[in-house]
C-alpha angles and dihedrals in degrees: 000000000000094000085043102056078035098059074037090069102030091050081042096060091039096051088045088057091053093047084055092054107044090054089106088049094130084075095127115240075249092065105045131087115291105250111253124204107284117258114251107249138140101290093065133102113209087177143021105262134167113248136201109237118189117205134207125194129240108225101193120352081229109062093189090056128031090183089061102097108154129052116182113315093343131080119200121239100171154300160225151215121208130208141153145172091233100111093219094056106111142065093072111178112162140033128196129168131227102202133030103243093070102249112099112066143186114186127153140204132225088262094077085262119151108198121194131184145112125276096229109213143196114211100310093341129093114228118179137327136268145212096350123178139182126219139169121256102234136207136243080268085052097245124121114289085236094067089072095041100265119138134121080102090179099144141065136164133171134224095183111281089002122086129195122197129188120228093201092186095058097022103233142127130231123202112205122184103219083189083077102052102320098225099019082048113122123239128232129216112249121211103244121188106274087244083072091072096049083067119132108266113256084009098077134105113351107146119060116183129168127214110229120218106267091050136102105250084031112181091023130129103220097211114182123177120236096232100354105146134203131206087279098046094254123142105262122231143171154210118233121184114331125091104309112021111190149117125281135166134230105210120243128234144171093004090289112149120199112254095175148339135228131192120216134218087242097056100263132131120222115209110205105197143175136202123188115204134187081220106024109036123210118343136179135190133165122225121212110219130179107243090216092065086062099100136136109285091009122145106213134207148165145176116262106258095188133007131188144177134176089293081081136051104277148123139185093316109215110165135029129191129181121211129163122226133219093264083056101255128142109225116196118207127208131202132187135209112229094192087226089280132148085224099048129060146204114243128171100208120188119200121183105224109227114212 
C-alpha cells in the first residue's frame, strides 16, 4: 500500500503542476509559438526497428480488493505494464486494432512513433507482447514529421487500409495508405474547417473516429478537441467528409477533457476522457453517447458508463479500441501515456462492457 498511495502523491503533485500551467490554456493555435523542428533526443525513431517490450501482469485493477471485478458498466478482465529497454517506447496516445480478434495492434506516441506489434493472450488474458516495431511517422517528402516540426501525434482512426492521425499541436490531419507500406507509408495533409486551426494550442484534436458503411454518418472522420471551447465551455468537434460536414459541440462537465473516442458496433460513441486536480488527482471516466444524436450544430451528450482514480490501476489514459470477441463480448482496451516520465507507466488495461 505503501508504493500505491506513493506513485498517488508523486502523480498528485505532477498533475497539480500541469493544471497550473494549462491555466492559460484559451491562448489560440494563432497566437502561440510557431512549432519548430523537434529537436533530435532520445525519444525519437530515425528508422523502423523491432524492440524488445517486457510485460507485467495486473493482478486485480483494485488493488485494495481483488474480488472487486466490475466498476460501472465495465467489468475487468486484465492488464499490463509495459516497459523496454528501447529509449523511444513511451508516450503512447492511441490504440487501434487490425483484426478483429484483438491481437494485432497500431498504436503511436506523441513523438510521431508509430508502434506495431501482437497482444499475446492466454485464454481471455492478455500475457506479453509480440513482434513490436517502431517506426517513424513520415511527411508528404517522406522524411520524419519531426522534421517539420509536426509532432503531438495523439490520434489515430481507420477506414480500412487508410489511417488518419491527428497532430494536436499544429491541428492538422494526416491521411496514410497502409495499402503502400503501412507504416513506411507517407501522410498526407487533410483539409480540416478553418475553425480546426483557431484551436488552443496544446488543447486541439485529440480524439479521431471513423464512421463505418452501414452507419448513419457513414464516410465521415469524427474529429473532437481535447479542451476546445466554445462560447458555452463545451468541447468543440467536428465533421469532416461524409453527408453532413460541420461543427458540433460534446458538452463539458466536471473538468473532464477528451483523450480519445471509440465507435461501437451498436452505434454508440464512447467518450474516453481525464481530469487532473491539486485535491483529487487523475481521474478517467468514459461517456456513452448515441451516435444519432452527432449532427451540425448538435450539443451532445451521454451518461458515464466507468469511472476510475488512483485507487485503481491507472495511469494518464490516453487510447481506447473496441473489438468483439468470438463469445460475443465487446472488450475495451485501454492504453496510457507515460510522458516519458520515471513516476508514470505504460499500462495496456481490457475491460469486458457489460451491457
Amino acid at each position: 500500500m505503501h508504493a500505491t498511495f506513493s506513485r498517488r502523491r508523486m502523480l498528485t503533485t505532477m498533475a497539480a503542476g500541469a493544471t497550473v500551467l494549462a491555466l492559460p490554456g484559451r491562448v489560440d493555435a494563432q497566437s502561440a509559438p510557431p512549432p519548430k523542428p523537434a529537436e533530435r533526443d532520445e525519444h525519437y525513431v530515425a528508422d523502423p526497428v523491432a524492440i524488445d517490450v517486457r510485460a507485467r501482469p495486473i493482478a486485480s485493477f483494485d488493488p485494495r480488493d481483488r474480488s472487486h471485478v466490475r466498476f460501472g458498466s465495465l467489468e475487468y478482465r486484465s492488464g499490463l505494464v509495459l516497459t523496454s529497454g528501447f529509449h523511444g517506447f513511451g508516450g503512447l496516445s492511441a490504440i487501434r486494432f487490425l483484426d478483429p480478434k484483438g491481437e494485432r495492434f497500431v498504436s503511436l506516441s506523441d513523438k510521431g512513433t508509430w508502434f506495431t506489434g501482437r497482444i499475446v493472450y492466454s485464454g481471455r488474458e492478455m500475457i506479453g507482447l509480440a513482434d513490436v516495431e517502431a517506426a517513424p511517422m513520415l511527411g508528404p517528402d517522406g522524411r520524419p514529421i519531426t522534421t517539420r516540426g509536426w509532432f503531438d501525434s495523439e490520434s489515430l482512426a481507420f477506414d480500412g487500409e487508410i489511417a488518419y492521425v491527428g497532430l494536436e499541436r499544429v491541428n492538422q490531419v494526416l491521411r496514410f495508405d497502409f495499402a503502400k507500406g503501412a507504416t513506411r507509408s507517407r501522410g498526407v495533409v487533410v483539409p480540416l474547417p478553418p475553425a480546426a486551426k483557431k484551436l488552443p494550442f496544446n488543447k486541439g484534436l485529440e480524439a479521431l473516429v471513423f464512421v463505418p458503411k452501414g452507419m448513419g454518418l457513414a464516410g465521415t472522420l469524427i474529429a473532437i478537441s481535447e479542451r476546445g471551447l466554445d462560447a458555452s465551455g463545451n468541447l468543440i468537434a467536428f465533421l469532416v467528409g461524409g453527408p453532413t460536414p460541420g461543427q458540433f459541440a460534446v458538452r463539458r462537465s466536471e473538468d473532464f477533457d477528451v483523450s480519445d473516442a471509440v465507435l461501437l458496433a451498436s452505434g454508440d460513441l464512447l467518450i474516453l476522457e481525464r481530469k487532473f486536480s491539486l485535491l483529487a488527482g487523475v481521474g478517467i471516466r468514459i461517456r456513452r453517447i448515441p451516435l444519432k444524436s452527432v449532427m451540425p450544430g448538435a450539443i451532445v451528450d451521454g451518461p458515464s458508463i466507468f469511472n476510475a482514480d488512483l485507487g485503481e490501476e491507472i495511469d494518464n489514459m490516453e487510447g481506447i479500441d473496441a473489438h468483439v470477441t468470438d463469445e460475443g463480448d465487446t472488450v475495451l482496451t485501454m492504453v496510457s501515456d507515460d510522458n516519458f516520465s520515471l513516476i508514470q507507466r505504460t499500462l495496456l488495461l481490457q475491460f469486458t462492457l457489460v451491457e
